[in-house]
C-alpha positions as CSV (number, residue, x, y, z in Angstrom):
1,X,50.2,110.7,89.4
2,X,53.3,112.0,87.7
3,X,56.0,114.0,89.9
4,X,57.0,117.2,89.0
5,X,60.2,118.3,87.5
6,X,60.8,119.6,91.0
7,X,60.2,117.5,92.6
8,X,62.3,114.8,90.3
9,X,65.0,117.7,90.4
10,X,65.0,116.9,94.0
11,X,64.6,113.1,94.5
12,X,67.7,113.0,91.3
13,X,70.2,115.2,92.9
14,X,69.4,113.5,96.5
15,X,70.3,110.0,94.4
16,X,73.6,111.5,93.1
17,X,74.6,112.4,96.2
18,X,74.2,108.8,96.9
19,X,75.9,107.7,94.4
20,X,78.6,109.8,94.6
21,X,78.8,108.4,98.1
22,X,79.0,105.1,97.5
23,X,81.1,105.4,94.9
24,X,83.7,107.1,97.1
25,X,83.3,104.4,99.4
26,X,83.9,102.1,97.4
27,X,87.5,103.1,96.4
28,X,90.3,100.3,96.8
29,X,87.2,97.6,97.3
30,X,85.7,97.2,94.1
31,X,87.4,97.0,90.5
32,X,88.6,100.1,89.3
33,X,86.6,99.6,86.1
34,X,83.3,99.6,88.1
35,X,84.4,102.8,89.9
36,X,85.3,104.5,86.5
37,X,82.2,103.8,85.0
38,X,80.1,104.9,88.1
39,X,82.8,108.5,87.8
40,X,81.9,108.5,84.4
41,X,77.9,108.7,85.2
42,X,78.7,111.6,87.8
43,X,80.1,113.5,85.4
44,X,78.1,113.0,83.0
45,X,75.3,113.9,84.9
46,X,76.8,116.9,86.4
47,X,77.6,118.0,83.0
48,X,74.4,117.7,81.7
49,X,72.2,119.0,84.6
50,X,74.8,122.3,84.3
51,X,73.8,122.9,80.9
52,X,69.8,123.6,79.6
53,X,67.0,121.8,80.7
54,X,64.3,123.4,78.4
55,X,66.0,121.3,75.9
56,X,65.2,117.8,75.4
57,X,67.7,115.8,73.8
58,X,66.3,112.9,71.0
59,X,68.8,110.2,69.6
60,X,68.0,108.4,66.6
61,X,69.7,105.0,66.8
62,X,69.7,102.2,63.9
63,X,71.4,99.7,62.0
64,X,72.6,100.5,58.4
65,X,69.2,99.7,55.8
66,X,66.4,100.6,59.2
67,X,65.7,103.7,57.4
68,X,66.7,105.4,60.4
69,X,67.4,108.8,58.3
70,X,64.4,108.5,56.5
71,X,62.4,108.3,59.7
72,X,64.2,111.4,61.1
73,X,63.4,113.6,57.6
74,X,59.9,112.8,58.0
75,X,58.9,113.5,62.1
76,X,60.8,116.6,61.5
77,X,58.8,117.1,58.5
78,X,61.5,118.5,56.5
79,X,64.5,116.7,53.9
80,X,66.9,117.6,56.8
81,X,69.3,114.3,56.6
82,X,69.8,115.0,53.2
83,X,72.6,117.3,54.2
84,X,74.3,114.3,55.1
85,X,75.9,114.4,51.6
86,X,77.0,117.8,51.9
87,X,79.1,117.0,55.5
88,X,82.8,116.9,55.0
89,X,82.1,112.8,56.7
90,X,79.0,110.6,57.6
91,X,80.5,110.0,60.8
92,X,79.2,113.1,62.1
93,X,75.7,113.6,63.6
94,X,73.2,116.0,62.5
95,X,71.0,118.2,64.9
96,X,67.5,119.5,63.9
97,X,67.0,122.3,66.7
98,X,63.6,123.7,67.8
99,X,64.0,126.6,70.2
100,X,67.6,127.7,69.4
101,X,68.5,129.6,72.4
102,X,69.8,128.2,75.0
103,X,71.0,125.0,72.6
104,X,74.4,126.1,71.7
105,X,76.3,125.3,74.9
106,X,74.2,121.8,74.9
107,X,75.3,120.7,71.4
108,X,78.8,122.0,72.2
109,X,78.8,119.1,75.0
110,X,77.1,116.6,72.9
111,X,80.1,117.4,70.5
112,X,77.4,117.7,67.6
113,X,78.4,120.1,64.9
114,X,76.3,119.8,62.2
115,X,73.0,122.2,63.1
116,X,69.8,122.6,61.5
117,X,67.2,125.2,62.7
118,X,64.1,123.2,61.9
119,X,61.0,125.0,60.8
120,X,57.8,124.5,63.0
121,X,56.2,121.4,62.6
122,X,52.1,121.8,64.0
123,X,51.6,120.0,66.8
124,X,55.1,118.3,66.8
125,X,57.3,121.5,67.7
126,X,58.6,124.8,67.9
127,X,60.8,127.8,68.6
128,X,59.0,127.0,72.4
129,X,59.6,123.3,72.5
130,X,63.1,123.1,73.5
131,X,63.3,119.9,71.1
132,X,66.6,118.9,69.5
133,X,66.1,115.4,67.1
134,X,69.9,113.8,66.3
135,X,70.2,111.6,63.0
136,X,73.3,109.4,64.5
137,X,75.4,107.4,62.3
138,X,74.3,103.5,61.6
139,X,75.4,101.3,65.3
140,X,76.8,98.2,62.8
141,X,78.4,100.8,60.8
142,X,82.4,98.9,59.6
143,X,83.8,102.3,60.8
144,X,84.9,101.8,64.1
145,X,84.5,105.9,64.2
146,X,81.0,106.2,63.7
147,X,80.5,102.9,66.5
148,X,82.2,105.1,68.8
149,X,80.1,107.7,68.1
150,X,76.9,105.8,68.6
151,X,78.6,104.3,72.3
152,X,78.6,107.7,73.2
153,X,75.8,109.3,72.1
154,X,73.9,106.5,74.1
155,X,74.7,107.6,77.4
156,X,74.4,111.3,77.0
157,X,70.9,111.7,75.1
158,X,67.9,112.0,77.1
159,X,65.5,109.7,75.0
160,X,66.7,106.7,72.7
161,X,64.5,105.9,69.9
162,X,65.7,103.3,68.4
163,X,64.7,102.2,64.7
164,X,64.5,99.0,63.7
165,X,63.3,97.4,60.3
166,X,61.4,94.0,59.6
167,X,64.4,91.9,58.1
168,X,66.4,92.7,61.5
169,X,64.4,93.6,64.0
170,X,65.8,90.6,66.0
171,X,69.4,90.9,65.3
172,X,71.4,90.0,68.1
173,X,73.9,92.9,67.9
174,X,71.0,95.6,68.6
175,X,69.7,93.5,71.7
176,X,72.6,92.3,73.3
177,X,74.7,95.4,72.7
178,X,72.3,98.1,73.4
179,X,68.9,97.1,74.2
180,X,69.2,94.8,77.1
181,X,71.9,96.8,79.1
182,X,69.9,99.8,79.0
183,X,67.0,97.5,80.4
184,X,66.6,100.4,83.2
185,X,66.2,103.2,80.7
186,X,62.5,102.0,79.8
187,X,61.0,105.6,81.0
188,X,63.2,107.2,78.2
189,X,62.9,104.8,75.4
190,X,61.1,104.3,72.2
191,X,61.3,101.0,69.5
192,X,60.1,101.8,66.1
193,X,59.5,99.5,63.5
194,X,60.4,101.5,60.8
195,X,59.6,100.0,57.0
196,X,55.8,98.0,57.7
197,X,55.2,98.9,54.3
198,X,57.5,96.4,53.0
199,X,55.3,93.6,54.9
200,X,51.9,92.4,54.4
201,X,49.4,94.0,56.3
202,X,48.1,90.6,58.0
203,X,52.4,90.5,58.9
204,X,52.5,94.1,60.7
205,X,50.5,92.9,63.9
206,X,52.5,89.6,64.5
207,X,55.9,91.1,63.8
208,X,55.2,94.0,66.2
209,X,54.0,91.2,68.9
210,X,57.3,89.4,68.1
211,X,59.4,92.6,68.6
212,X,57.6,93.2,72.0
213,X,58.4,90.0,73.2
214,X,62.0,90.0,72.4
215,X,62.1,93.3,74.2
216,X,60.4,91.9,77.3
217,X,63.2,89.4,77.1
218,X,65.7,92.3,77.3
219,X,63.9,93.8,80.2
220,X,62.4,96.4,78.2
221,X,58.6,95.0,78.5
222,X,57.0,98.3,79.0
223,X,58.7,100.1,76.2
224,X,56.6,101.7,73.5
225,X,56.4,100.2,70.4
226,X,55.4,101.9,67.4
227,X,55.0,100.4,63.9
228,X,55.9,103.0,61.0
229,X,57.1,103.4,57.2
230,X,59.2,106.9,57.0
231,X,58.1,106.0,52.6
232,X,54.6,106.2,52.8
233,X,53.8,108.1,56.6
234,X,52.2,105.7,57.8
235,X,52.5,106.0,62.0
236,X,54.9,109.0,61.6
237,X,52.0,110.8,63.6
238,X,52.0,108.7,66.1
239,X,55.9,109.0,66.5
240,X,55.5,112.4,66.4
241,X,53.3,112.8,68.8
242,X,55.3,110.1,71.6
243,X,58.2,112.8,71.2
244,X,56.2,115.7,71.3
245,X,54.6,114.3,74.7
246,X,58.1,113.7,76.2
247,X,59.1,117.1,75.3
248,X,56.7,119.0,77.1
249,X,56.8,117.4,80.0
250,X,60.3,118.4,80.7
251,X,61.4,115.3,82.5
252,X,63.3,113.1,79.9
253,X,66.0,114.6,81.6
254,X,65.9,113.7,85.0
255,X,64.4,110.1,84.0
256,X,67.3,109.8,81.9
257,X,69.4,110.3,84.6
258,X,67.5,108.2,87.3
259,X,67.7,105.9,84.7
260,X,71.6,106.0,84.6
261,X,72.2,106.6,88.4
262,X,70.0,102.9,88.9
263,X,72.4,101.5,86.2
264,X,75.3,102.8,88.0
265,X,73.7,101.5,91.5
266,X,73.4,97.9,90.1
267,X,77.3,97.7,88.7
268,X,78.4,98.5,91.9
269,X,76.1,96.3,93.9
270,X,77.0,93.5,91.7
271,X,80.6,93.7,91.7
272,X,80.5,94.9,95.4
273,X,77.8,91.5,96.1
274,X,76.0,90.3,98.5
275,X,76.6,89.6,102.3
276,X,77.1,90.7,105.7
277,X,80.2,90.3,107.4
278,X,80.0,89.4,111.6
279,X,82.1,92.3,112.4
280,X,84.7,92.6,115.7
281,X,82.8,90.4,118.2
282,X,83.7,90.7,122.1
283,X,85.0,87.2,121.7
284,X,87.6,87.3,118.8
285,X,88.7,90.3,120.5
286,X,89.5,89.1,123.9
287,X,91.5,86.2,122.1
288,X,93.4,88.3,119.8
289,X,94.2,90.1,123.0
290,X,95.5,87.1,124.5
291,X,97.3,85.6,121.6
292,X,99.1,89.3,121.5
293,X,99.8,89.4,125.1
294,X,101.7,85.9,124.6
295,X,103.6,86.6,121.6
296,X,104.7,89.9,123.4
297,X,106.1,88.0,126.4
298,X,103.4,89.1,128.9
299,X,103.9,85.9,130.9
300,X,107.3,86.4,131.0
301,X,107.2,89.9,132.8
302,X,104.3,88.9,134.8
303,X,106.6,85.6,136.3
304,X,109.6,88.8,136.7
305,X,106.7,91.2,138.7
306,X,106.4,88.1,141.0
307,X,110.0,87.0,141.3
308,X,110.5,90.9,142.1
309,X,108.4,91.3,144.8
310,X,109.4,88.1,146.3
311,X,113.2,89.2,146.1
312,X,112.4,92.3,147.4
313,X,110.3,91.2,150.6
314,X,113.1,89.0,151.4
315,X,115.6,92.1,151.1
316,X,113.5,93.6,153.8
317,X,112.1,91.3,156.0
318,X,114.4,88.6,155.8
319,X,116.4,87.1,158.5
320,X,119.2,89.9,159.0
321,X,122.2,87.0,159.2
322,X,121.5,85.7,156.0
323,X,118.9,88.8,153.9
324,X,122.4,90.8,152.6
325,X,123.3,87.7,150.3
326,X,119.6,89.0,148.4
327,X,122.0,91.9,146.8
328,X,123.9,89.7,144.9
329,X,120.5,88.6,142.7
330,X,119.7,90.4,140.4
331,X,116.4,91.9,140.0
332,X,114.4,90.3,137.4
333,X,112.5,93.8,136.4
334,X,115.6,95.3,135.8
335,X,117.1,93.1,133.8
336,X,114.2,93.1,131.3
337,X,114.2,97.1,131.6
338,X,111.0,97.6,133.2
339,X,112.3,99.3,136.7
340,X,113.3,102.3,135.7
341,X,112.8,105.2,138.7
342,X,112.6,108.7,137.5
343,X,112.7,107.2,133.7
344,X,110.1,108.3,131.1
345,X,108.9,104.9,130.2
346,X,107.1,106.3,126.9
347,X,110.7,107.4,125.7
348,X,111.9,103.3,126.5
349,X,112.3,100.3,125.0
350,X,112.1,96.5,127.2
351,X,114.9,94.5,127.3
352,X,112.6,91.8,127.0
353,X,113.6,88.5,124.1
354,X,113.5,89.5,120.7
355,X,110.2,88.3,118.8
356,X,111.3,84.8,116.6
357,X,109.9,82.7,114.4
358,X,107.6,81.3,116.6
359,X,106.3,84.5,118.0
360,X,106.0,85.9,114.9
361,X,103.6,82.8,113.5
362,X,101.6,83.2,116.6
363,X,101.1,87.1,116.2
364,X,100.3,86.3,112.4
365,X,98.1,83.5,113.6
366,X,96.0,85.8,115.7
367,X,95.8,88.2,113.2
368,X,94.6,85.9,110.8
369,X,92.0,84.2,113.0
370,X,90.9,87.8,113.8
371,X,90.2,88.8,110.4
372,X,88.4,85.8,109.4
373,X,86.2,85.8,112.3
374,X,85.5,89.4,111.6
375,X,85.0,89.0,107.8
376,X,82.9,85.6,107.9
377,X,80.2,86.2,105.9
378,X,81.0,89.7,103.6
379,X,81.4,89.5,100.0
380,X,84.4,88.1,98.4
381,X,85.9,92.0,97.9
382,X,85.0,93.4,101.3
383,X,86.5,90.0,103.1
384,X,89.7,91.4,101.1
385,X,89.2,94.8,102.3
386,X,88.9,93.7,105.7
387,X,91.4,91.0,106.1
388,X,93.7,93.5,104.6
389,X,93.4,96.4,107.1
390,X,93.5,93.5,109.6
391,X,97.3,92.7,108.0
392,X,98.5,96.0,107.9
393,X,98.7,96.9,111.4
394,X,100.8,93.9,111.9
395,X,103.5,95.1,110.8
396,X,103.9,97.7,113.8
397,X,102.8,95.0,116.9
398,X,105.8,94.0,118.0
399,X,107.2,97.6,118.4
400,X,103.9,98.7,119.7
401,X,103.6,96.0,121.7
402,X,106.6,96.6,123.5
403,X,106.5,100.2,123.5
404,X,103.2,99.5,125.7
405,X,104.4,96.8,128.1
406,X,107.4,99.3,128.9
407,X,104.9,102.1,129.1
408,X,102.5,100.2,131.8
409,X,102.7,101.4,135.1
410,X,103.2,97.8,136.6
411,X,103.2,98.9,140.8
412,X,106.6,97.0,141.3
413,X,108.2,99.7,143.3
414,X,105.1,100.1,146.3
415,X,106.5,98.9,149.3
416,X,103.7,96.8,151.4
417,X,103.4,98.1,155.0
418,X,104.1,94.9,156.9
419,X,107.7,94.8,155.3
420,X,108.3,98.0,158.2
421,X,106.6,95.4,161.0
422,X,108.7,92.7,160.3
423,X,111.9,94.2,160.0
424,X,111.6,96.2,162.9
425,X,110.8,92.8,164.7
426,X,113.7,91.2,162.7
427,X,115.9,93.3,164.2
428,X,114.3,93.1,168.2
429,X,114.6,89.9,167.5
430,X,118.6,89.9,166.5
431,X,119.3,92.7,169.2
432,X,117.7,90.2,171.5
433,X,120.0,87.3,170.4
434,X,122.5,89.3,170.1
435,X,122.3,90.4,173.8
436,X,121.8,86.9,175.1
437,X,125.1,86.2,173.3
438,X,127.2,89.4,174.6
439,X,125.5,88.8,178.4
440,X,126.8,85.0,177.9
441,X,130.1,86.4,176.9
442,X,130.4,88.5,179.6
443,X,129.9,85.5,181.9
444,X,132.3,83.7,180.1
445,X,135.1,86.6,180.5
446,X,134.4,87.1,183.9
447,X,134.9,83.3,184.7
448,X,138.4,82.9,182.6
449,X,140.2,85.7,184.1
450,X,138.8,84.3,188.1
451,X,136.6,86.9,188.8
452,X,133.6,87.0,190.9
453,X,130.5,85.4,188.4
454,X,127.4,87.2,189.0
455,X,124.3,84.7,188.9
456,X,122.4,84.9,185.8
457,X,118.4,85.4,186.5
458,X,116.1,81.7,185.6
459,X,113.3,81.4,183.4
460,X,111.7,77.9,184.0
461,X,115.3,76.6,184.5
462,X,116.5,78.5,181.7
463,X,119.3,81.5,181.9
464,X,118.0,84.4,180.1
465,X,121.0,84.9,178.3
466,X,120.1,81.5,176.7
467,X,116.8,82.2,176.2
468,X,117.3,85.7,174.8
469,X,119.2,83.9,171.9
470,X,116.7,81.2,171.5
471,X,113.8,83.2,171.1
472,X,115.5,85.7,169.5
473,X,116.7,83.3,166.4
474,X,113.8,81.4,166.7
475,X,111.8,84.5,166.1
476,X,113.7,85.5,163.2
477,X,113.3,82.4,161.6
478,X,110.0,82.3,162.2
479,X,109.1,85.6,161.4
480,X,111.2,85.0,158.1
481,X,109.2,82.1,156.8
482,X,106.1,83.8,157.7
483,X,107.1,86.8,155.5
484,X,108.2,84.4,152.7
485,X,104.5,82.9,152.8
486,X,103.1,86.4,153.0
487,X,105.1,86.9,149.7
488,X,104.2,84.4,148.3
489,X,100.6,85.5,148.7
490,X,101.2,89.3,147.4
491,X,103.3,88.6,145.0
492,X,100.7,86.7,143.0
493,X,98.5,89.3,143.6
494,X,100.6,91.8,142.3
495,X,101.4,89.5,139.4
496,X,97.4,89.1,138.3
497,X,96.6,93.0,138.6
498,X,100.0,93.6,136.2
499,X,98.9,90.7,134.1
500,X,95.6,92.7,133.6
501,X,97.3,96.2,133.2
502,X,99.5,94.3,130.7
503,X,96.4,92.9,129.1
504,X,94.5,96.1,129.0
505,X,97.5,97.6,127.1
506,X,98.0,94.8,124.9
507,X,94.2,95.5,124.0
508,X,94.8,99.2,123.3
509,X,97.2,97.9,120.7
510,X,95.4,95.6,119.5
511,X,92.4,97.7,118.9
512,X,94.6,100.4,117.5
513,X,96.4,98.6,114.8
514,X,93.8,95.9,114.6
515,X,90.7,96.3,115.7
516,X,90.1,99.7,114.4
517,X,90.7,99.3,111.2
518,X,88.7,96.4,110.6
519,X,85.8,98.0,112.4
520,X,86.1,101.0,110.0
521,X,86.3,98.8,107.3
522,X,83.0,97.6,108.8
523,X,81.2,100.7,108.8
524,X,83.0,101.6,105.2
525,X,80.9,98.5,103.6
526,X,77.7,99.4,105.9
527,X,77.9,103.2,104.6
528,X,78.2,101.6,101.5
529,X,75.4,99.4,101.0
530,X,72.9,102.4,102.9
531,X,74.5,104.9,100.6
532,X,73.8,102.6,97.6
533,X,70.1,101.6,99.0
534,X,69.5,105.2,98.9
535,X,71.1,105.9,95.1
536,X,68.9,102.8,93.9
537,X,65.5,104.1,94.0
C-alpha cells in the first residue's frame, strides 16, 4: 500500500532532520567535500519543499541524436521544442507548464526561462495537473555550458526520464556518469528507448532486454523501461501515461527527495566508514592517571609529606637536649611550596622541578597510549578525531597538573594527639633528670665548702639523685625512639592518603583535558551513526 503524501511529508522532513544532524556532526571529521555536498542536499531540499508542491517537475535528459526533443514535442502533444530556434542560445531549457499558477516562483528556482503554457493534452494533462515537462540541452553536448546545465538540472527535478536511442543506448558516458550514481533515485526514474522504429521489429524486444540489464548493473533494476519512436508515436501513450500517473499522485516530490537524502546518507557513511571504537575504559584511565601523576612529580611530594611529618614529630616529641637542632632542617613541604598557612592555594603555583624532556615523553607517552586504547577499533577519520581531542589537552597538563597538586588539601599541618603525650613526658622526664643533677649538685656544694651533708634517701642501693637522672634520660631516649617508630608508622599513612588525594586530582585533570574530550568525541561518532541510521531509511 502506498503512503500518503502526509504521511511521506512526515517520514521526509523527520529524515532531514537526520541528515541535517549528522551532517553537523560530522564537521572537522569527514572531508569537507562530503559535508558540502550533503549542505548542498539540505538546501536544495529546503528550497524546494518551500516552493509548490502541486507542481511536479519532469526533466528530459539525452545525449545529442536520442531524439530527446522530438520525444518531448510529442507527449506534450504540441511542436513546443521547435522554439528552440527562436531562443537567443540552445543552452537554455524550455518549460511546457500545465497549471500555471503557482509555477512561477518554481521555475524562477529551477533558473528555467523559457515558458510555454501547454494546451491540454486528454488524459495526459491540464490546467489541474500541476505538470511542468523540461526539454534540457543534450548531457554529451561539447559546450561545457549546457553540461553544466544538465549536472544541475539532475539534482533539482523531481523525475528523470532519460532518453536513450538504439545506436547508444549502452554508452558508457550516460551509465557511469548519471545512471549508476543515481542508483537510489529508481522510485523517480524513467529509461526510454526512444527511436525503435529505426530497428527491426524482431530487434525491439532484445535491445529493450539488453537495456534492462545494463540498468540492473547500474542498480537501477526496477526502473521502467519503455520502448518508443517520437517519428511515428509508437509507445508515446504509454510515456504519457507513466508521467501522467506520477503526476497525480503528488509524491515525485518527496521520493525525489528521499531519494537524495539516502544518497546523501551513503556519502557520508562511506567516507565516515565502518567501526566501533572501545571508548575510555576504567583501565586506560587509571593508567593515564598514574602515568600523569608521575610525570607531575607526585612521588616526589608524597616522599616530602612523609619526610614532613617525620621532621615535625621529632620537633615535638623529640628528646628536648638534642630536638632544637630539627630547626635548622628545612621543611621539605615548604621548600616545594606546598605549606602555605592562610595561603589561597588555587591562586599558587609549586615549587616543585620543572617538567624536562623526560617528563614530557612520558606525559606524551600516556596520552598517546590513551588515545589508542580509546580509538582501537573506529574508522580511520574518527581515530583522527579522537586521538586529536586526546592531543589537545596536552598542551595545558603540566600547568594543570601543578595547579592541582598545589590546590590539594594534603593534611600536613594536623598535629597527631600523642605528639602532646610525649612531650609533656619528654619534659617530666628532663625535669626529672634535671633535678637528680641539681640535688647531686647540691650535695656536691655542701661537701666542698665543709658543711654538714645531709644523707641522700636509697632505692635498692641507689641514691635517688642518681636514679632521677637515669630514669629520667633513659626515658627520654626511650620515649624518643618510640616516637620515631610511631612516625615512622603515620607518616606513611599520611603519605598513602595524600598519594590518593594527589591521584584523585591528577584524575580530575586528566578527565578534564583528556578524558572528556575523547569521550565526547565518543558520543559525537555514536550521535552520528544513530542520526545517520535514522536519515537512511
Amino acid at each position: 500500500m502506498n503512503r500518503g503524501p502526509a504521511r511521506e511529508a512526515s517520514q521526509l522532513q523527520r529524515r532531514l532532520e537526520a541528515l541535517n544532524e549528522a551532517h553537523e556532526l560530522a564537521g572537522g571529521a569527514l572531508p569537507e567535500e562530503t559535508l558540502q555536498q550533503a549542505r548542498q542536499v539540505i538546501e536544495r531540499a529546503g528550497s524546494r519543499r518551500s516552493l509548490s508542491a502541486e507542481h511536479t517537475v519532469v526533466g528530459f535528459f539525452g545525449a545529442t541524436g536520442s531524439g530527446k526533443s522530438s520525444l518531448f514535442n510529442a507527449v506534450s502533444g504540441a511542436e513546443i521544442a521547435t522554439a528552440a530556434a527562436r531562443r537567443p542560445t540552445t543552452s537554455e531549457p524550455l518549460a511546457g507548464i500545465w497549471g500555471a499558477d503557482g509555477s512561477e516562483p518554481l521555475l524562477d528556482w529551477l533558473d528555467v526561462r523559457n515558458r510555454h503554457h501547454a494546451v491540454p493534452v486528454p488524459g495526459f494533462a491540464d490546467e489541474s495537473t500541476g505538470l511542468i515537462l523540461l526539454d534540457l540541452p543534450d548531457f554529451d553536448s561539447t559546450r561545457a555550458a549546457n553540461r553544466e546545465i544538465v549536472q544541475r538540472m539532475v539534482g533539482l527535478v523531481d523525475v528523470l526520464v532519460w532518453v536513450l536511442d538504439p545506436q547508444k543506448y549502452a554508452d558508457a558516458a550516460v551509465h557511469n556518469d548519471f545512471l549508476a550514481p543515481l542508483a537510489s533515485h529508481g522510485a523517480v526514474t524513467l529509461v526510454v528507448l526512444n527511436q525503435i522504429d529505426r530497428l527491426p521489429e524482431r530487434d525491439v524486444a532484445p535491445v529493450l532486454e539488453s537495456l534492462q540489464g545494463i540498468l540492473a548493473r547500474d542498480g537501477l533494476g526496477k526502473v521502467q523501461v519503455l520502448g518508443a519512436s517520437a517519428m511515428t508515436g509508437t509507445g508515446v501513450d504509454k510515456v504519457r501515461a507513466a508521467i501522467h500517473r506520477v503526476a497525480v499522485q503528488r509524491q515525485a516530490l518527496s521520493q525525489r527527495l528521499a531519494a537524495d537524502v539516502t544518497r546523501a546518507s551513503a556519502w557520508l557513511a562511506e567516507a565516515s566508514g565502518e567501526g566501533e571504537p572501545a571508548g575510555v575504559k576504567a583501565a586506560s584511565r587509571t593508567r593515564l592517571a598514574e602515568e600523569l601523576a608521575i610525570a607531575a612529580n607526585v612521588p616526589l611530594v608524597v616522599d616530602a609529606v612523609v619526610r614532613s611529618y617525620r621532621q615535625e614529630a621529632t620537633r615535638r616529641t623529640g628528646w628536648p637536649v638534642t630536638r632544637w637542632l630539627v630547626r635548622f632542617r628545612p621543611d621539605p613541604l615548604r621548600r616545594l611550596n606546598l605549606r602555605r598557612d592562610g595561603a589561597r592555594p588555587d591562586l599558587n603555583r609549586t615549587s616543585l622541578p620543572p617538567s624536562g624532556a623526560p617528563e614530557r615523553a612520558r606525559t606524551d607517552a600516556a596520552v598517546r597510549e590513551f588515545a589508542d586504547a580509546a580509538s582501537d577499533g573506529a574508522p580511520g577519520p574518527w581515530r583522527a578525531v579522537l586521538r586529536g581531542a586526546a592531543r589537545e589537552g596536552r598542551e595545558q597538563l603540566p600547568d594543570a597538573l601543578d595547579q592541582a597538586i598545589a590546590s590539594t588539601d594534603l593534611k600536613a599541618g594536623r598535629r597527631s594527639w600523642w605528639w602532646t603525650v610525649f612531650n609533656v613526658i619528654q619534659w617530666l622526664a628532663l625535669l626529672t633528670a634535671l633535678g637528680g643533677f641539681a640535688w647531686l649538685g647540691v650535695l656536691a656544694a655542701l661537701g666542698y665548702l665543709q658543711l654538714p651533708v645531709p644523707d641522700v634517701p636509697m632505692v635498692e642501693g641507689w641514691p635517688v639523685p642518681t636514679v632521677m637522672i637515669a630514669a629520667g634520660a633513659l626515658l627520654g631516649i626511650v620515649l624518643a625512639i618510640a616516637a620515631k617508630f610511631i612516625a615512622g608508622a603515620v607518616a606513611r599513612a599520611r603519605g598513602a592518603a595524600a598519594r590518593r588525594r594527589l591521584r584523585a586530582a591528577v584524575d580530575a585533570v586528566a578527565g578534564k583535558l583528556i578524558v572528556e574530550p575523547v569521550e565526547a568525541e565518543v558520543n559525537r561518532l555514536r550521535s552520528f551513526r544513530k542520526a545517520l541510521q535514522t536519515a537512511a531509511r
